[in-house]
C-alpha positions as CSV (number, residue, x, y, z in Angstrom):
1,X,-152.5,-15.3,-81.7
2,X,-148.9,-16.4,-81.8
3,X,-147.5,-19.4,-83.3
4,X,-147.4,-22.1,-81.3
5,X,-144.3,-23.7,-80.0
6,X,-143.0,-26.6,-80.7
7,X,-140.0,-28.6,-79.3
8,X,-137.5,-31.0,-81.5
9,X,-135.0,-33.1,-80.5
10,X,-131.6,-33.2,-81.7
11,X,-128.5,-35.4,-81.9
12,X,-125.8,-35.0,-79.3
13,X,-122.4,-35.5,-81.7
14,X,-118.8,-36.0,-80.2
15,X,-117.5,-34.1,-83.4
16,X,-119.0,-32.8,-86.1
17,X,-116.9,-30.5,-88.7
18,X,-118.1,-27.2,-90.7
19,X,-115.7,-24.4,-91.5
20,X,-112.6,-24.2,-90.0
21,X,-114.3,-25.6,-87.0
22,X,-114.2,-29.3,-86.2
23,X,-116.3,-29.7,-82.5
24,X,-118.9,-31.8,-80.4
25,X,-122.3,-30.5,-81.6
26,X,-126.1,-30.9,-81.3
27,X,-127.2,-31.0,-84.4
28,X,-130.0,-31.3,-86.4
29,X,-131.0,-31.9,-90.3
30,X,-132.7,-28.6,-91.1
31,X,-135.7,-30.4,-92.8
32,X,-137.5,-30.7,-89.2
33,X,-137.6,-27.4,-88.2
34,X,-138.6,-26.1,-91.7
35,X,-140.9,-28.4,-91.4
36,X,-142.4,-27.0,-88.5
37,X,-141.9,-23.1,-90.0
38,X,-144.0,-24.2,-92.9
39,X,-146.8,-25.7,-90.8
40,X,-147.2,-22.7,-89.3
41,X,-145.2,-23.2,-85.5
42,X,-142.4,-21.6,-84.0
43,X,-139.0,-24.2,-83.9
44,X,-137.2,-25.0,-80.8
45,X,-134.4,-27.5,-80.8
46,X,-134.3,-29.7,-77.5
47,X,-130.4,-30.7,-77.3
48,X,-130.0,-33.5,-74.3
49,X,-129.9,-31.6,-70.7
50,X,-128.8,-33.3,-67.4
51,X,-130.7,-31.3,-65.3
52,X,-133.0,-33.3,-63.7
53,X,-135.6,-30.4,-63.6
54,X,-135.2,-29.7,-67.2
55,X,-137.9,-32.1,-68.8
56,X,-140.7,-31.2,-66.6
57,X,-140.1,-27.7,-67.2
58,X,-138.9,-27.2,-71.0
59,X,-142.2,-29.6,-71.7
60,X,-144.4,-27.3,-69.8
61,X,-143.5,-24.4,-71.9
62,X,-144.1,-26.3,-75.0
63,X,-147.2,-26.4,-76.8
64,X,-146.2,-29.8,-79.1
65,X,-142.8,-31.8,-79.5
66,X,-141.6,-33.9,-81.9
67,X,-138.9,-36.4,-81.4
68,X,-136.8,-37.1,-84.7
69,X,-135.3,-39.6,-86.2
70,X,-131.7,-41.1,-85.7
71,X,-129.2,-44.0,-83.9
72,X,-131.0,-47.2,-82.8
73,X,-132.4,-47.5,-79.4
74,X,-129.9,-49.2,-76.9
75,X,-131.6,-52.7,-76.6
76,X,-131.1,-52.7,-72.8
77,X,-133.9,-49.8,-72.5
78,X,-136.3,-52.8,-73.2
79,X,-134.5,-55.7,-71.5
80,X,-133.1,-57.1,-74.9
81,X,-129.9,-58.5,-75.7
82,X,-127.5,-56.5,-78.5
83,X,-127.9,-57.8,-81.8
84,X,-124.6,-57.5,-83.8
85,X,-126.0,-55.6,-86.4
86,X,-127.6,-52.6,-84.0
87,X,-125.8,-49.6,-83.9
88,X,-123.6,-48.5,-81.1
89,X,-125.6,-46.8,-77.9
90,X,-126.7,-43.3,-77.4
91,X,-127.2,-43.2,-73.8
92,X,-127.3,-39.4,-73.1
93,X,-130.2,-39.0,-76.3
94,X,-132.2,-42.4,-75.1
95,X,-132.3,-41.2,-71.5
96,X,-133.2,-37.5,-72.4
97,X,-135.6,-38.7,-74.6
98,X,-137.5,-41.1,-73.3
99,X,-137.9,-38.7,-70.4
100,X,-139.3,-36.1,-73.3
101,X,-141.5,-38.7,-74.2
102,X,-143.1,-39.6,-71.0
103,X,-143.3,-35.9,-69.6
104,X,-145.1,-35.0,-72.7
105,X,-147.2,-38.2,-72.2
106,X,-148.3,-37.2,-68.6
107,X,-148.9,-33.9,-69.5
108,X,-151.3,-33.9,-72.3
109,X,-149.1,-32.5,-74.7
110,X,-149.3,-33.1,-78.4
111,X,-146.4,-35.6,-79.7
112,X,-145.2,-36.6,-83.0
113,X,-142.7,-39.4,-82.7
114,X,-140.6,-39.9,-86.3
115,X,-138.9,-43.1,-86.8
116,X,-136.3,-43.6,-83.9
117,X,-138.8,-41.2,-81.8
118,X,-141.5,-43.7,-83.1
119,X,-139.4,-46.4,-81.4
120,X,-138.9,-44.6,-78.3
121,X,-142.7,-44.3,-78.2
122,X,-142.9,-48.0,-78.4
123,X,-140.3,-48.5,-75.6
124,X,-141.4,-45.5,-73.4
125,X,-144.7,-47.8,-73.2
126,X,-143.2,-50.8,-72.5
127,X,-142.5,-52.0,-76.0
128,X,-139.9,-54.2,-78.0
129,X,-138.1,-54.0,-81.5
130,X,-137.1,-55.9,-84.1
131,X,-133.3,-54.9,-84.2
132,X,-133.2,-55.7,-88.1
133,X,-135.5,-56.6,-90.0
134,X,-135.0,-59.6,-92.7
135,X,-137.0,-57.0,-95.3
136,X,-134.4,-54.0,-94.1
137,X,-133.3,-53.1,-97.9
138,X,-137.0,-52.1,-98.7
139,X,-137.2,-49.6,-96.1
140,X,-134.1,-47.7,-96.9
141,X,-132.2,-46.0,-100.0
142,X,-128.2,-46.5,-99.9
143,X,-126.3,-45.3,-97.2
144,X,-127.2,-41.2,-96.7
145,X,-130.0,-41.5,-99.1
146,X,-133.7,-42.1,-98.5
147,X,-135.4,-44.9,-99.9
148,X,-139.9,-44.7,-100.5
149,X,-142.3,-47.2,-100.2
150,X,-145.9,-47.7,-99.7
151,X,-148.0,-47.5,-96.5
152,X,-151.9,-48.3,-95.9
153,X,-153.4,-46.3,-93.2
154,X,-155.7,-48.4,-90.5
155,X,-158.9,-47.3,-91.8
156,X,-160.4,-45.0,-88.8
157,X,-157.6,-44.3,-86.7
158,X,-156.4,-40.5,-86.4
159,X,-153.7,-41.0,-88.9
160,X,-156.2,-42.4,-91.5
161,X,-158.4,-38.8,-90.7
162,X,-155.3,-36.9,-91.0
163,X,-154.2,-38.4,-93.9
164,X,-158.1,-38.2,-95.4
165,X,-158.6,-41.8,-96.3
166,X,-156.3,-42.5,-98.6
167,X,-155.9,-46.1,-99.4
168,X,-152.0,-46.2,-99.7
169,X,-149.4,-43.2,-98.8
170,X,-145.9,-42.7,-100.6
171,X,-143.2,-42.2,-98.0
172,X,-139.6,-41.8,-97.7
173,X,-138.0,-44.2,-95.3
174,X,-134.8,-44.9,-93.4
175,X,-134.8,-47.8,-91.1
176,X,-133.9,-51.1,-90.5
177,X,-135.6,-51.9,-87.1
178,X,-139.0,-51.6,-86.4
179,X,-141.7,-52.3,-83.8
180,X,-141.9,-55.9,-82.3
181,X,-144.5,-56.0,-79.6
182,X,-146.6,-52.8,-78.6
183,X,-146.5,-50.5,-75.8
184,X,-149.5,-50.4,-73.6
185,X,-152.3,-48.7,-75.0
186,X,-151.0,-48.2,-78.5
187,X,-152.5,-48.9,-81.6
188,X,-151.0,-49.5,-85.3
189,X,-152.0,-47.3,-87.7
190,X,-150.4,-47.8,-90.9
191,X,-149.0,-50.8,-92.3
192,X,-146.3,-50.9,-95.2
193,X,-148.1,-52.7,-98.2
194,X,-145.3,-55.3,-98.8
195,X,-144.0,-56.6,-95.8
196,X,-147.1,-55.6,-93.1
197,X,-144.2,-53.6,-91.1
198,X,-146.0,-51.5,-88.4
199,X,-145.2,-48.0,-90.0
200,X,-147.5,-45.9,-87.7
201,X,-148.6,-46.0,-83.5
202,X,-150.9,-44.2,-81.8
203,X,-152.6,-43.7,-78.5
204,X,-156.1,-43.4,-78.9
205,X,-157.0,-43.2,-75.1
206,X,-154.5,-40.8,-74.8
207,X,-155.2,-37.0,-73.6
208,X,-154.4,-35.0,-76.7
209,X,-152.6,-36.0,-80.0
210,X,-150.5,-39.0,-80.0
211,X,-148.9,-40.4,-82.9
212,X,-145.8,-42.0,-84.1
213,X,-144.7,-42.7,-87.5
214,X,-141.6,-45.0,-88.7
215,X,-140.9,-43.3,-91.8
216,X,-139.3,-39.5,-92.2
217,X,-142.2,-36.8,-93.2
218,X,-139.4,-33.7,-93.2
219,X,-137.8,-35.6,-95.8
220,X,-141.3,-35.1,-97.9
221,X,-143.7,-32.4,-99.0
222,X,-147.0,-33.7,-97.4
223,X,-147.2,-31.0,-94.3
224,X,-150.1,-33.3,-93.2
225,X,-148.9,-34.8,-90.4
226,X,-147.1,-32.0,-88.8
227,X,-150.3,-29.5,-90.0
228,X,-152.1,-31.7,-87.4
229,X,-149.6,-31.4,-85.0
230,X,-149.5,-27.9,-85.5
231,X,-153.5,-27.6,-84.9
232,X,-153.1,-29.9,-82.1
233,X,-150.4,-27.6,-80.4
234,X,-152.5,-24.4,-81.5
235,X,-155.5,-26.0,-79.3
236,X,-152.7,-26.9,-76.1
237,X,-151.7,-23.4,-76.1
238,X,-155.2,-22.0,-76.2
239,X,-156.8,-24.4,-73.6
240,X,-154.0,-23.5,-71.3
241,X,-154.3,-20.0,-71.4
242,X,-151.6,-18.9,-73.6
């Protein structure tokens, strides 16, 4: 049986430099789609697309996605007004992925939201964030540089299974928002140990694997989380014939 595929979104940069070259790029850090390798899945990087028809069908060839990391949400996606400290807006990346995010949603397929994706989740649901949080400087290294802390998985929840009970989980983390109130149907499933941050979401009536998680698992060596995806996407493409 092949590998199964799975789809990762990417940043969208007006210029980016390497070589002699100096261009707008989609880009992404290479610690995702290693990630992915090393699970055991086949890596396909999801720049934005403004063809209307290309959600519904890049998502139905896909067997899981993963939306990473990167620029804050623009607070307008959930009716919000700008705080001064939120970074400037990606419109193209929101609107791309939040339409990612719900087509994969509809359709069953397995999803693994990291941090900003995370967020998305939260929004794509009906959600809010916090667009800093006063405990920011515990949830991220200096500037380029990831910072760890502790997380306690919700006893039960997939996450907890995933990550087989442990009490409390190292992670490395870069944010400074965070959930605020919840998207329908999602649950919290981790908490960080000092500040009770919501550091994982997921949908348990959901049909197939949901989860999000606010930290930055590519940036670790747990393959946990992305194993599961990876079983999870192995399962999509069997049940639909592939």
């Amino acid at each position: 049986m092949t590998p199964p595929l799975i789809g990762i979104t990417t940043y969208l940069e007006p210029s980016a430099r390497w070589g002699v070259w100096h261009l707008p790029a989609a880009l992404l850090p290479a610690a995702y789609h290693r990630m992915a390798q090393r699970a055991g899945a086949r890596a396909l990087l999801l720049p934005p697309d403004e063809d209307p028809a290309a959600v519904a069908d890049l998502v139905s060839r896909l067997d899981g996605l993963v939306t990473a990391g990167g620029p804050d949400v623009d607070p307008a996606r959930y009716r919000a007004e700008r705080d001064p400290r939120t970074g400037p807006p990606y419109p193209e990346r929101d609107a791309w992925e939040l339409a990612l995010t719900r087509e994969a949603l509809a359709r069953g397929v397995p999803l693994l939201a990291i941090c900003r994706g995370m967020q998305l989740l939260n929004v794509a649901l009906g959600g809010t964030l916090v667009q800093h949080m006063p405990t920011a400087e515990a949830h991220r290294g200096a500037p380029g540089v990831f910072g760890t802390h502790e997380v306690r998985p919700v006893p039960g929840t997939l996450l907890a299974k995933v990550l087989d009970e442990e009490d409390t989980v190292s992670v490395p983390t870069y944010h400074h928002q965070a959930v605020d109130t919840l998207g329908e149907g999602l649950v919290p499933s981790a908490h960080a140990t000092g500040d009770h941050t919501v550091e994982a979401v997921e949908l348990p009536d959901a049909d197939g694997f949901v989860l999000g998680l606010q930290w930055h698992p590519e940036a670790g060596e747990d393959l946990r989380v992305m194993a599961a995806l990876v079983t999870a996407a192995q399962a999509q493409r069997v049940s639909g014939g592939r």
